[in-house]
PDB file of N, CA, C and O in Angstrom:
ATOM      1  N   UNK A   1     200.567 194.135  98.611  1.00  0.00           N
ATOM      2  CA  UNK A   1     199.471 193.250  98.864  1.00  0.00           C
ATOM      3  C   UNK A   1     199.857 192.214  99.925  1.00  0.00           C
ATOM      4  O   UNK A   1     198.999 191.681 100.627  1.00  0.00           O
ATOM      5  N   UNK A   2     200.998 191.973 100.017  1.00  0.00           N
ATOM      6  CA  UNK A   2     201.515 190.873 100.635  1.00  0.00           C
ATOM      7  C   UNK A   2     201.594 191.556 102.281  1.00  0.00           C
ATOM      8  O   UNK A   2     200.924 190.915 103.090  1.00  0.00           O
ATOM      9  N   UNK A   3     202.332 192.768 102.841  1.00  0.00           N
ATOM     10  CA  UNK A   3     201.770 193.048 103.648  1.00  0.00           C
ATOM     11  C   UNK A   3     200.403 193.516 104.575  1.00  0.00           C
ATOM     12  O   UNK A   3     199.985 193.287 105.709  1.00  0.00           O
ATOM     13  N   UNK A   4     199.921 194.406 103.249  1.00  0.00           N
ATOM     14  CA  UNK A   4     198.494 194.594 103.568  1.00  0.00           C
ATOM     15  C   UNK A   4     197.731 194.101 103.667  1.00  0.00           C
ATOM     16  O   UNK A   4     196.883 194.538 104.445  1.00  0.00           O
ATOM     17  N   UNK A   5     197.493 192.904 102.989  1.00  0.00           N
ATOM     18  CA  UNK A   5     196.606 192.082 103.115  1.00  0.00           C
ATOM     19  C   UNK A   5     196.621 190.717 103.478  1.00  0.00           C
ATOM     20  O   UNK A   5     195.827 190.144 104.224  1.00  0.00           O
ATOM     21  N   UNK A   6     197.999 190.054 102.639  1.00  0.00           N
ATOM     22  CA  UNK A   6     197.776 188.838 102.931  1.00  0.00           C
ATOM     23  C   UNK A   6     198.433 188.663 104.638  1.00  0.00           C
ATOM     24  O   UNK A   6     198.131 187.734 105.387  1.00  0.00           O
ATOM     25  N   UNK A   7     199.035 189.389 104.859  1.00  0.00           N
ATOM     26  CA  UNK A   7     199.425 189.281 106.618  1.00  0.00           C
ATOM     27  C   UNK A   7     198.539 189.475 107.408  1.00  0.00           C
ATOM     28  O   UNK A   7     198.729 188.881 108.469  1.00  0.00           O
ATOM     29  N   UNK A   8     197.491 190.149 107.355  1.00  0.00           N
ATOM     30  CA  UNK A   8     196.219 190.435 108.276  1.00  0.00           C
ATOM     31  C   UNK A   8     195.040 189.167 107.335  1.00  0.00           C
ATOM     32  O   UNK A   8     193.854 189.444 107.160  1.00  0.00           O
ATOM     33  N   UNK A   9     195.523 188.137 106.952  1.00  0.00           N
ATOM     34  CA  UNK A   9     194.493 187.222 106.270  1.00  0.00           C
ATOM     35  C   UNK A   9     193.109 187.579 105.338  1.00  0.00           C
ATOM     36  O   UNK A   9     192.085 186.900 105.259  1.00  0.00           O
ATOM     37  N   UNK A  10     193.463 189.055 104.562  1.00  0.00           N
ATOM     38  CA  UNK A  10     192.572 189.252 103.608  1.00  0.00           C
ATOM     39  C   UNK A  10     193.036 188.954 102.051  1.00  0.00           C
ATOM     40  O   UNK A  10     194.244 188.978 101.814  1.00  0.00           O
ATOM     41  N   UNK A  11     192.225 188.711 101.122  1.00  0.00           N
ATOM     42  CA  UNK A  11     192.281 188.734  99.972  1.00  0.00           C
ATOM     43  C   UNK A  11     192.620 187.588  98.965  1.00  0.00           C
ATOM     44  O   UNK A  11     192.820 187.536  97.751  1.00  0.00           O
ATOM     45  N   UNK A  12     192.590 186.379 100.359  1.00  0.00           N
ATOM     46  CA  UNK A  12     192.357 184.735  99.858  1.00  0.00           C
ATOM     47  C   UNK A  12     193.299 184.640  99.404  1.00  0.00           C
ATOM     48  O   UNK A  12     193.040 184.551  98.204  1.00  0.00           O
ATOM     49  N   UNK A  13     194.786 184.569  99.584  1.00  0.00           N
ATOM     50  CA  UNK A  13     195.975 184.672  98.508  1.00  0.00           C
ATOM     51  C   UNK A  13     196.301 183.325  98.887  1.00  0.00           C
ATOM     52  O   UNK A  13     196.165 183.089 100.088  1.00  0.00           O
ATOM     53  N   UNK A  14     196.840 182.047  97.895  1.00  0.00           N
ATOM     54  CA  UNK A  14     197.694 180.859  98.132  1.00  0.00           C
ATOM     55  C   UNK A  14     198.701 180.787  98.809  1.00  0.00           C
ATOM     56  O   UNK A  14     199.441 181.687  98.411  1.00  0.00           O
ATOM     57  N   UNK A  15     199.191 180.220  99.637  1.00  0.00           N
ATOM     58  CA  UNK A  15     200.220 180.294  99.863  1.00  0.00           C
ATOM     59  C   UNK A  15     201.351 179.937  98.731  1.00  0.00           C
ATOM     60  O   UNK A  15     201.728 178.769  98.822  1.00  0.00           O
ATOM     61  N   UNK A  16     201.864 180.560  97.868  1.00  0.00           N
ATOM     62  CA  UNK A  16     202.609 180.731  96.797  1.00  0.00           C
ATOM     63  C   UNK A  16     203.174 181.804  96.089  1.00  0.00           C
ATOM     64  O   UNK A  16     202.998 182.989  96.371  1.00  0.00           O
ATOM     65  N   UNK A  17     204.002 181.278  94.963  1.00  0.00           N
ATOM     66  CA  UNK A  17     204.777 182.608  94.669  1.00  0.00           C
ATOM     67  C   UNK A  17     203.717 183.726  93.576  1.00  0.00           C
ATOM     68  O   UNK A  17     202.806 183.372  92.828  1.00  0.00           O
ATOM     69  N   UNK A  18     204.002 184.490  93.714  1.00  0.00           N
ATOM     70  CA  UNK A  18     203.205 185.655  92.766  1.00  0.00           C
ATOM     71  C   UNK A  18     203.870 186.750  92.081  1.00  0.00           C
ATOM     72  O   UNK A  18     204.327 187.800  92.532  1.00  0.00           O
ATOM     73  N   UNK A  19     203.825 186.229  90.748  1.00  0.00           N
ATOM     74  CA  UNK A  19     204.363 188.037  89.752  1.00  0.00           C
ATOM     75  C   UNK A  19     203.775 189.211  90.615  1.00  0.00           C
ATOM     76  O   UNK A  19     202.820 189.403  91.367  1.00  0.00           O
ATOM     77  N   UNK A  20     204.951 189.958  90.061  1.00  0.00           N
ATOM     78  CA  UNK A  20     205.175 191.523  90.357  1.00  0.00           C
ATOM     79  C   UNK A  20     205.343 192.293  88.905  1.00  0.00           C
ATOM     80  O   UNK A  20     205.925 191.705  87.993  1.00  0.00           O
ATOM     81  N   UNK A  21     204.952 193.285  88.763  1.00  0.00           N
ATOM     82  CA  UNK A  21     204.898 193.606  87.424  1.00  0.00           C
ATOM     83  C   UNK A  21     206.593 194.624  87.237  1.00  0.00           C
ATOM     84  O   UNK A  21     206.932 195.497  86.438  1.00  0.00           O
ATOM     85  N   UNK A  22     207.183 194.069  88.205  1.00  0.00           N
ATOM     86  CA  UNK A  22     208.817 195.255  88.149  1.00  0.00           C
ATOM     87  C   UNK A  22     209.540 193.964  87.443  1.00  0.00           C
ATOM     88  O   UNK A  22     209.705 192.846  87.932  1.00  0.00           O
ATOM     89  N   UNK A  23     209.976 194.517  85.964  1.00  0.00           N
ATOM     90  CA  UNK A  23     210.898 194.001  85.095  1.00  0.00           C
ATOM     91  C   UNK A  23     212.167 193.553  85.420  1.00  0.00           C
ATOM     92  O   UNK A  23     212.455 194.607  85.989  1.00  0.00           O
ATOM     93  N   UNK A  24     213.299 192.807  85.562  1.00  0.00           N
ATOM     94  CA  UNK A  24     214.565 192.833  85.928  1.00  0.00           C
ATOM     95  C   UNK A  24     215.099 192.751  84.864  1.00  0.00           C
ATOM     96  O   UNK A  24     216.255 193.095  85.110  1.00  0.00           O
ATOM     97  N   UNK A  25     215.020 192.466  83.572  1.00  0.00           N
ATOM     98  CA  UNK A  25     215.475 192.687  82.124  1.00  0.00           C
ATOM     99  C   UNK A  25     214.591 192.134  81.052  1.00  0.00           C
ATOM    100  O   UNK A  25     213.376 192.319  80.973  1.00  0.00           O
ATOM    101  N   UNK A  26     215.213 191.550  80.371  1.00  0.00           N
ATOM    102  CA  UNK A  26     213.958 191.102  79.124  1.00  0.00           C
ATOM    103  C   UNK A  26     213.918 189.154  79.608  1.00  0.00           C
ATOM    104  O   UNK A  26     213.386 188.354  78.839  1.00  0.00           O
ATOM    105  N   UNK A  27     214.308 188.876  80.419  1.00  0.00           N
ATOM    106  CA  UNK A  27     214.116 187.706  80.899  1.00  0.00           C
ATOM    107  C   UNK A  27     213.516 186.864  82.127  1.00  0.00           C
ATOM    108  O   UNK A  27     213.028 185.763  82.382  1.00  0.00           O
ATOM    109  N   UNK A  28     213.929 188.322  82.837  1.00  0.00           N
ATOM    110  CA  UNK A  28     213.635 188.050  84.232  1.00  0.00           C
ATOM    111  C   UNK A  28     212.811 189.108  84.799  1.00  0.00           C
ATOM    112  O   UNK A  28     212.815 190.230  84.291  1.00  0.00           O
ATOM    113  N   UNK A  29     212.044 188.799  85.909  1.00  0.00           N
ATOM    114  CA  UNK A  29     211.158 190.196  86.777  1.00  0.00           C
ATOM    115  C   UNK A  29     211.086 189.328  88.248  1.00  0.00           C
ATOM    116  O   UNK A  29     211.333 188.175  88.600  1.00  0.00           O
ATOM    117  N   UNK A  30     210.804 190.051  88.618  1.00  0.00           N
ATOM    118  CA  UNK A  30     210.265 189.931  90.174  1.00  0.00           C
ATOM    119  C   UNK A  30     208.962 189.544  91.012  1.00  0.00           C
ATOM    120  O   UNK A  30     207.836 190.029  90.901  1.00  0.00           O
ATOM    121  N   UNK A  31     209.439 188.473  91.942  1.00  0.00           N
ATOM    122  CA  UNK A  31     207.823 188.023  92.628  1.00  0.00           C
ATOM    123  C   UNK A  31     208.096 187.967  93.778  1.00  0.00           C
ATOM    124  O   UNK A  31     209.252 187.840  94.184  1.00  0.00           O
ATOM    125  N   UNK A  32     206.962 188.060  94.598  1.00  0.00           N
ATOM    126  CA  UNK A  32     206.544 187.754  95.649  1.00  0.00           C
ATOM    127  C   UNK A  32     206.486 186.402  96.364  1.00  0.00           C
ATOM    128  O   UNK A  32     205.659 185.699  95.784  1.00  0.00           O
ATOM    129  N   UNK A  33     207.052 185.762  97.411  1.00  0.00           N
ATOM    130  CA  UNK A  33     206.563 184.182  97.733  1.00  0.00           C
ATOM    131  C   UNK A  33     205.498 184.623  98.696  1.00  0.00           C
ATOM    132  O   UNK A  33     205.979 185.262  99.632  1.00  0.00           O
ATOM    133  N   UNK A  34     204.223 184.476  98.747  1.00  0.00           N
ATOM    134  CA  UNK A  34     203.402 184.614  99.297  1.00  0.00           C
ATOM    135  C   UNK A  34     203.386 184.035 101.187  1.00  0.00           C
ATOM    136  O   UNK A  34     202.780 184.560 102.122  1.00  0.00           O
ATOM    137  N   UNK A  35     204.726 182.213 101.201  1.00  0.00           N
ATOM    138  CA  UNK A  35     204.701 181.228 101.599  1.00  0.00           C
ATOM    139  C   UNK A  35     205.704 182.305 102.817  1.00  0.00           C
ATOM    140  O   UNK A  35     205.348 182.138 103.983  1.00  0.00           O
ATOM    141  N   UNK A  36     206.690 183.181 102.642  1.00  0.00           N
ATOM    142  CA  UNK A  36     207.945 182.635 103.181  1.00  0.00           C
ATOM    143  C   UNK A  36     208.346 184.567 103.509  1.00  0.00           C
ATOM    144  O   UNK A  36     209.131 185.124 104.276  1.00  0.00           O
ATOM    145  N   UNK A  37     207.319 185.091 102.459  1.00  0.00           N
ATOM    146  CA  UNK A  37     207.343 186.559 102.347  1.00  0.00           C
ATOM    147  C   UNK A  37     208.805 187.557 101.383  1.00  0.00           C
ATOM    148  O   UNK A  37     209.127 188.744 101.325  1.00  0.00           O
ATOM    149  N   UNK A  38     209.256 186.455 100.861  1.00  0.00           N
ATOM    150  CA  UNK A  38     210.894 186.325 100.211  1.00  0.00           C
ATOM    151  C   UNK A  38     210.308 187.238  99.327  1.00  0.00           C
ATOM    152  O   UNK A  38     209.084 187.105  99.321  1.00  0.00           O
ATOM    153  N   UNK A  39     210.704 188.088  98.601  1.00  0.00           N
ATOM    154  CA  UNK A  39     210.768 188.797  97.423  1.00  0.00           C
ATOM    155  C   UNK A  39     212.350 188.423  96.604  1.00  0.00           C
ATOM    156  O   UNK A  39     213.430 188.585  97.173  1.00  0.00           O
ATOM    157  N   UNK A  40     212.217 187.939  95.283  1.00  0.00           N
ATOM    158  CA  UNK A  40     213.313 187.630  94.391  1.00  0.00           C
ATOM    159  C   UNK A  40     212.941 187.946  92.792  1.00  0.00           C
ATOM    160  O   UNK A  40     212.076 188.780  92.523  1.00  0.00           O
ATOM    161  N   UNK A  41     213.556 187.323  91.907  1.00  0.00           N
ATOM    162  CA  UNK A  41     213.841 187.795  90.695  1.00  0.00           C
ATOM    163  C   UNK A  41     213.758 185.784  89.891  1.00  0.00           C
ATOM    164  O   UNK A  41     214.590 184.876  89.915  1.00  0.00           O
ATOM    165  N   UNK A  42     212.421 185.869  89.328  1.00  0.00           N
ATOM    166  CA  UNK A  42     212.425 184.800  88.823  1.00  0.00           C
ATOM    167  C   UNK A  42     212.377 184.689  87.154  1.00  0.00           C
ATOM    168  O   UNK A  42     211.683 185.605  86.713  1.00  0.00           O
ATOM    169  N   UNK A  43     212.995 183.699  85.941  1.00  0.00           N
ATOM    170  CA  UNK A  43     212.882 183.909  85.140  1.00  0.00           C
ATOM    171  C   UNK A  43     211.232 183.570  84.237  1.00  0.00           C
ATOM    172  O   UNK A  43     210.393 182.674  84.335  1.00  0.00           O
ATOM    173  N   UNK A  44     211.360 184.810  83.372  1.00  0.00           N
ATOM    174  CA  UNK A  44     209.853 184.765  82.890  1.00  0.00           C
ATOM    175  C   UNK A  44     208.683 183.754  82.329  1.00  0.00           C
ATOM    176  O   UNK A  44     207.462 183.658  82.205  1.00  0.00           O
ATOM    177  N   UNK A  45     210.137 182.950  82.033  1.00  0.00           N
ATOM    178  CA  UNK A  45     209.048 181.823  81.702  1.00  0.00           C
ATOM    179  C   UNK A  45     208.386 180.378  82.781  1.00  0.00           C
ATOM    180  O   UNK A  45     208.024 179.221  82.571  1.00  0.00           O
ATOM    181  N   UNK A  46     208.518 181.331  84.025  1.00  0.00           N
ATOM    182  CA  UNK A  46     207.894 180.346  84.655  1.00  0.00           C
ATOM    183  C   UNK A  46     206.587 180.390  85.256  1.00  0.00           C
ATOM    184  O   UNK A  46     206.633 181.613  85.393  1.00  0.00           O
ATOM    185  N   UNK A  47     205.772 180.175  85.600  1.00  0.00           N
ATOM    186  CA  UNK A  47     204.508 179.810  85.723  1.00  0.00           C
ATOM    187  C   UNK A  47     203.908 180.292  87.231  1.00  0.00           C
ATOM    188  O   UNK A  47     203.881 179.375  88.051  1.00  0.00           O
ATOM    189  N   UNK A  48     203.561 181.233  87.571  1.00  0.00           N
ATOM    190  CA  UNK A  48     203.277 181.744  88.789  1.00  0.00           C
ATOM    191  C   UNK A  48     201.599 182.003  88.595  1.00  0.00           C
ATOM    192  O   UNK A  48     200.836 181.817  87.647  1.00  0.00           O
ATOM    193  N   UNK A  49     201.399 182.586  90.136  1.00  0.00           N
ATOM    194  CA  UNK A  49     200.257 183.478  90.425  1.00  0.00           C
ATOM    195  C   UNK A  49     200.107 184.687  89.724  1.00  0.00           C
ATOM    196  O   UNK A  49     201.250 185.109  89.552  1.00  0.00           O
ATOM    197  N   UNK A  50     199.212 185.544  89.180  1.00  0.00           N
ATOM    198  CA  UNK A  50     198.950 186.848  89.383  1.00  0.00           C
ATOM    199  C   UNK A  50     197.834 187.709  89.882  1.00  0.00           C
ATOM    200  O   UNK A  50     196.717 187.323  89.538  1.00  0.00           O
ATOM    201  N   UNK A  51     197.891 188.869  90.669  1.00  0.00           N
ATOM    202  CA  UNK A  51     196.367 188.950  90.850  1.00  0.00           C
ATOM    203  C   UNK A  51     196.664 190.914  90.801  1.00  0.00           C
ATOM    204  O   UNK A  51     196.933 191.723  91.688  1.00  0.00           O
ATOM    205  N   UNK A  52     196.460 191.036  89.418  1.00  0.00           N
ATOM    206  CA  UNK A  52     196.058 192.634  88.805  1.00  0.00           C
ATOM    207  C   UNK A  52     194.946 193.315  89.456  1.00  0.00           C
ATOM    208  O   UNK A  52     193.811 192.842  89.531  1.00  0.00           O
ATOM    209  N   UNK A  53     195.353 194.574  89.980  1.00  0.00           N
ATOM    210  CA  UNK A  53     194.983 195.426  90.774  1.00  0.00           C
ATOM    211  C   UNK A  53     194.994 197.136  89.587  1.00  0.00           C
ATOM    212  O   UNK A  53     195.699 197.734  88.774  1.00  0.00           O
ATOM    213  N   UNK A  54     193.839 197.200  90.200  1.00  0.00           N
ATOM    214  CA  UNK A  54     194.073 198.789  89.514  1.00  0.00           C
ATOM    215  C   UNK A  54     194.571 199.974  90.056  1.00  0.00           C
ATOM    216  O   UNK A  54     194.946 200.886  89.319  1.00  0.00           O
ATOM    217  N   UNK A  55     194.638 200.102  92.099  1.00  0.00           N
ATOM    218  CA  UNK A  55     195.049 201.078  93.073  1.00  0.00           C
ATOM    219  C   UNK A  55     195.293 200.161  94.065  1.00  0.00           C
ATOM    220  O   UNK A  55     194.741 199.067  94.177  1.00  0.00           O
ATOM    221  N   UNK A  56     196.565 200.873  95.151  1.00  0.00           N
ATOM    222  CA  UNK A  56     196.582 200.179  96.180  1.00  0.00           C
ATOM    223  C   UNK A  56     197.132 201.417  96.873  1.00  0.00           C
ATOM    224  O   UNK A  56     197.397 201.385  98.075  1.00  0.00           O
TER     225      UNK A  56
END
């Protein structure tokens, strides 16, 4: 999403970080920075974006 869309300025995204639904263990998973284009591994209990898709 982050290339497809939010780089060509579709799909109204914040500039901010956003869950990814890829697990990194039972604590941690992976997001998107919407801001900076960084992909990392943040722990779960923190408080992000999400925006659930059914196909891409």
């Amino acid at each position: 999403m982050y290339e497809e869309l939010h780089l060509q300025e579709l799909g109204d995204f914040q500039d901010s970080n956003y869950w990814s639904s890829t697990e990194v263990g039972l604590e941690r998973a992976m997001g998107q920075n919407f801001h900076s284009g960084l992909q990392t591994e943040w722990r779960k209990d923190f408080t992000y974006y999400v925006r659930p898709i059914r196909a891409f």
